[in-house]
N, C-alpha and C positions, 0 to 999 in steps of 0.2 A: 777459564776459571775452573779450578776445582774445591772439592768441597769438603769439607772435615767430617770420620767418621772415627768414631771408637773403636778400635779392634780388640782388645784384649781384657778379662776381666778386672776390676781394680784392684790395687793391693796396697799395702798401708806402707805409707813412704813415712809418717812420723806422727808419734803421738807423745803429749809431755806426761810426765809425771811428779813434776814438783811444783812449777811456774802457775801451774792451771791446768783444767779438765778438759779442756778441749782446743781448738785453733778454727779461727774462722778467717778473712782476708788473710791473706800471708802472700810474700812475692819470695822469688829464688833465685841469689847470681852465686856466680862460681868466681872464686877469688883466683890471685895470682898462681898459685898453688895446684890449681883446678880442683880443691876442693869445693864444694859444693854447699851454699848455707840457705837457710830458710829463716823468716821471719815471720812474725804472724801475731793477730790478736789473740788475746786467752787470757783468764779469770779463773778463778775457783768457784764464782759467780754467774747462771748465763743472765747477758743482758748488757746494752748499749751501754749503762750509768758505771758499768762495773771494770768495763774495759779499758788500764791506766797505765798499762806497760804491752813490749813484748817477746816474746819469749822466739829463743835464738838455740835454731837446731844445726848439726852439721855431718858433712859426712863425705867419705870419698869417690861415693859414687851414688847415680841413683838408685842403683839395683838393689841397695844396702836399706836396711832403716835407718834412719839418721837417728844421731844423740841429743840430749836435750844438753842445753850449756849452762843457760843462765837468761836472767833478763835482761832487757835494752830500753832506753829512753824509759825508766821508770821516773819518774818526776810529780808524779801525783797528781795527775791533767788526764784525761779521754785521749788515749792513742789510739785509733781506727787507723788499717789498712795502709800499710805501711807499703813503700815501691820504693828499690833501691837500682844507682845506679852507678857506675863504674869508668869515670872520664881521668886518665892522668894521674893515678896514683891516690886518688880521692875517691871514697863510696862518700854517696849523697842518700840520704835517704830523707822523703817526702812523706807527710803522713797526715790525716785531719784527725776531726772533724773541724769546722770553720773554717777558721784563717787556716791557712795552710804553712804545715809547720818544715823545717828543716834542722836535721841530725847530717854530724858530717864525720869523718874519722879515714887513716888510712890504715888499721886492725880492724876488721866486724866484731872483735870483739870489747870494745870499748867506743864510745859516740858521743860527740860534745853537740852540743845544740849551736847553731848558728841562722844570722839573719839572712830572711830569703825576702825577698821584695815581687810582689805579685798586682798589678794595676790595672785599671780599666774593668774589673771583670765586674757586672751589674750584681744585685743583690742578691744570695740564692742560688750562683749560679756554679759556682766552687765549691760543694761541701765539704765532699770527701774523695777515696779509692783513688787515687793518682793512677796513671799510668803514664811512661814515658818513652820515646824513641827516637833515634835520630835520622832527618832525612837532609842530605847533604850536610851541609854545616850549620843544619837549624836544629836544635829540638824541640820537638813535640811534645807538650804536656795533654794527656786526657783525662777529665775529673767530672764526678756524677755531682748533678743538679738540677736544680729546677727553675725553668722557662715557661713566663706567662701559666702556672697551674700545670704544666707539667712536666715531665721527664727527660731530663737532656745531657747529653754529655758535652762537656765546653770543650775548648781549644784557646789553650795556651804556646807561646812561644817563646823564645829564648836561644841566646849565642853564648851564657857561659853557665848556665844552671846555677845562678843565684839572681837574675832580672828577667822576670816573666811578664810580657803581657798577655793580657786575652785578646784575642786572634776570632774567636767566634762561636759557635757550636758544631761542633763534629755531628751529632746525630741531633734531634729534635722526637719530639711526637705531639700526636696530636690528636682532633677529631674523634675519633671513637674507640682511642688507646684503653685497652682496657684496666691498665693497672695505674693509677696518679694516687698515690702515700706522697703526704705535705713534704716528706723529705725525699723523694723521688723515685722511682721503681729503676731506672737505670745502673745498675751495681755493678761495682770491679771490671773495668774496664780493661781489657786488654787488647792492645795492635800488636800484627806481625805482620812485616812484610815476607809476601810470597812469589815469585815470581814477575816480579812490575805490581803482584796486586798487592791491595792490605787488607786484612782481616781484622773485623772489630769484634772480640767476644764479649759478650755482656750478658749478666745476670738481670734479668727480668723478675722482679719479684715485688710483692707488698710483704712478703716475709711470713704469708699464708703457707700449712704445709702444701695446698696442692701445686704451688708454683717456686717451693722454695730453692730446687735442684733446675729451672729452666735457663737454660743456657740459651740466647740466642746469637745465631753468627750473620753480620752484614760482611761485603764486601766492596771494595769499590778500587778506581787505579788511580783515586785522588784521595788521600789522608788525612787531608783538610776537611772532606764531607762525605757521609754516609748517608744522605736523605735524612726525609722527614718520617716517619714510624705512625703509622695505626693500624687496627686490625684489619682494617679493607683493604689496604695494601701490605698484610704479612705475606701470602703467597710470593708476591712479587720482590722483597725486598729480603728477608728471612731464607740465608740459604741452607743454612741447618740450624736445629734444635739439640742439643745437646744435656743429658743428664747428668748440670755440675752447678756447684753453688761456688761462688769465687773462684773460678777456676783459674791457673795460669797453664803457659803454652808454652810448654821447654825442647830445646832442638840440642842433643847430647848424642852422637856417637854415631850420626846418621839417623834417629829417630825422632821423632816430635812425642812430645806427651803431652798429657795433658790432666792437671790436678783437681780435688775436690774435695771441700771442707764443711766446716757448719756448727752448727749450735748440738749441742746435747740433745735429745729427742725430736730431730727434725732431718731425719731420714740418710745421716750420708752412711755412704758403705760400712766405715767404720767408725764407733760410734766414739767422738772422741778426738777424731786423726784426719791427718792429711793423707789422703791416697791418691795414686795414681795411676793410670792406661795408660797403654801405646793409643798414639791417634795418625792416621793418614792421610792425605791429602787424596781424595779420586775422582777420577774424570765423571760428569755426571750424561748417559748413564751409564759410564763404562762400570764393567763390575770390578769387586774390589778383589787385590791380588791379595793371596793367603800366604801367609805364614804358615807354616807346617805346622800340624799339632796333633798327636790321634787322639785326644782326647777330648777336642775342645773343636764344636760349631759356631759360626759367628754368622747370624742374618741378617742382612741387610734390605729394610722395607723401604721400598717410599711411600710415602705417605699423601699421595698425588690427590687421594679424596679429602683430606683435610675440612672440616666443614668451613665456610665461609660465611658462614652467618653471624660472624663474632665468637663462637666459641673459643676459647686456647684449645688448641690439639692436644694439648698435655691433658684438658679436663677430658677430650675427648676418649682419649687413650683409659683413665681411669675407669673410665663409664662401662668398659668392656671387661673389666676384672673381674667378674663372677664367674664366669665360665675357665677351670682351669686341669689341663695336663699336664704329661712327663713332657722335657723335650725330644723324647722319641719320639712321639706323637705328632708332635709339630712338626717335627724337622721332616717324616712321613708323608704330610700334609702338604709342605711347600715342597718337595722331590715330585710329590705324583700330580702339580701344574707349573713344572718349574718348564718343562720343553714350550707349553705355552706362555707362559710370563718373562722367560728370558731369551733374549734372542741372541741366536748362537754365535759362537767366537772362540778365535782361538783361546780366550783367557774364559772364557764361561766353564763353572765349575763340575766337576764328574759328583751324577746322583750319587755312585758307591763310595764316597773319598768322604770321611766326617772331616778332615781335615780344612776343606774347602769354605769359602765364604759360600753362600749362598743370596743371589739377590732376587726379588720379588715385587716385583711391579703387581699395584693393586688390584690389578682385575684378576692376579693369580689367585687373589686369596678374597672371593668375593661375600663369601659368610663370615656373620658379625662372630660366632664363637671361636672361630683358628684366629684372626684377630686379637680378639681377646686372648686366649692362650697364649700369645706371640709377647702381646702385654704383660701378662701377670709374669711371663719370665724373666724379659727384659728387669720391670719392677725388684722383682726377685735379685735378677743378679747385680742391680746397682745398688741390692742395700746387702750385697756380700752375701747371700744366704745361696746361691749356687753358682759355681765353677763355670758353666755353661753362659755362652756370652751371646747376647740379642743387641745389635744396637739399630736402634729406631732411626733414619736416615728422613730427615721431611726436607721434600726438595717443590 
């Protein structure tokens, strides 16, 4: 197994200008063309009652900022979190809240609404954020809801993406979950398959700012189940944490990315937009291989003391922000216990090279204030305010 880490700092793949102020859920396929289109919620309004279309970007590449076109599925009804999919000359696109809706077209740029049939699934358990994949000649539907009070992601299935049943729940939680909002803390759901394995990314949130950017990543080499989820069992089941709100996972050019959206005043990089990192796959605990850069350090912590007494790590991480420096300082800091904190390899990175990942096992950095600093950067550079890239690895 390996494990998802952020390499690169974020940059703004798309912000509207006409449609609405900002874009929160939004999914990305690339058409016949291999251009590249984006969908997403957005308002001129922020707020769940406000969001009733969505707004349709595109472009030739991801390197590019995308264009704003126009809107889709404006109808006058709550469009949330739209996940589009690509079978036979047909885009399907899935979307809630509720019942679950279906838009179908073969141009993204025009979408007729059509009937989808979805059965079995108990009350509550469907609301919203589709996500979709196929495993042999099934597909996989995965959509946020709520189980017995609390947080689940369901499992739907189907042979032509218009007859779905429920199949079960992909994830659950339970016990001493720290996050249950009556509409459920489980958000935007995204699988990838990775080598035999799959990867579940999910936003974790009550839509509080200190949890509004947490990303967590399960894994498993069965698609049908990711366990059950509570705090006394994050260590175990939780393989990385991740600084993204709706994020999607895109594989373009030999690269994996990885995007991040959100509300107006609720922290994302850019304020407004969809941005996006490079993300890699690494062996855990091999260190992460660099991309060359002189200008740019990327640190890779584990975060192996995590507290276990139910805090979120995310609050923990916050709690350390008072104490702050340059990343010279830091980077300083973790050079002069990196020979003890990392053990040597041919791929362990040279003190003199800024270019280099750098990784650091916790007992390198055993004072709460280089912590801290390592935090308020990280912090810093995922709301775009510096160049300099920290990504927080909890393993």
């Amino acid at each position: 197994m390996k494990v998802p880490v952020i390499t690169s700092p974020w940059r703004l793949l798309f912000e509207p200008k006409s449609c609405g102020n900002y874009v929160n859920d939004h999914c990305l396929i690339r058409d016949a063309k291999n251009d590249w289109h984006l969908f997403g919620i957005t308002s001129t309004e922020v707020g769940p009652d406000t969001e009733r279309y969505f707004v349709h970007a595109q472009s030739k590449t991801l390197t590019e900022e995308m264009k704003e076109i126009n809107r889709v599925v404006d109808d006058g009804n709550r469009a949330w979190a739209p996940c589009v999919v690509f079978e036979k000359g047909i885009y399907y696109m899935y979307y809630g809240p509720g019942i679950t809706k279906l838009a179908v077209t073969n141009d993204p740029l025009h979408w007729m609404g059509h009937q989808v049939n979805v059965t079995g699934n108990p009350p509550m358990a469907v609301n919203r954020d589709h996500a979709i994949i196929k495993v042999g000649d099934t597909w996989l539907m995965y959509a946020s809801g709520v189980k017995d009070d609390y947080s689940c992601v369901s499992l739907l299935t189907s042979k032509d993406l218009i007859n779905w049943q429920f199949h079960g729940y992909a994830l659950t939680s339970s016990g001493d979950a720290p996050l249950n909002p009556s509409w459920g803390a489980f958000e935007s759901p995204y699988v990838l398959e990775r080598d035999g394995m799959y990867y579940l990314f999910i936003t974790y949130t009550d839509c509080a700012m200190d949890n509004y950017h947490n990303m967590l990543v399960f894994c498993s080499a069965d698609p049908y189940s990711f366990g059950d989820y509570s705090q006394s069992k994050h260590d175990d089941m939780v393989i990385a944490t991740l600084h993204s709100h709706a994020g999607e996972v895109i594989f373009d050019q030999g690269k994996y990315y990885l995007t991040t959206c959100g509300w107006r005043d609720h922290g994302t990089p850019f304020e407004g937009g969809v941005a996006i990192a490079e993300l890699e796959f690494v062996d855990v605990p091999s260190k992460v291989k660099p991309e060359p850069s002189a200008s740019q350090t990327t640190v890779v912590i584990q975060l192996a003391d995590a507290p276990s007494s139910g805090e979120n790590p995310i609050d923990t991480m916050n709690n350390l922000l008072d104490a702050a420096e340059s990343i010279n300082d830091i980077v300083k800091k973790a050079r002069s216990s990196e020979q003890e904190g990392v053990e040597d390899s041919a791929d362990s990175p040279s003190p003199s090279d800024l270019a280099k990942h750098i990784v650091i096992n916790k007992d390198s950095i055993p004072d709460e204030a280089t912590r801290a600093e390592l935090s308020r950067t990280a912090m810093a550079q995922a709301k775009g305010e510096t160049n300099d890239s920290i990504v927080i690895q909890n393993v």
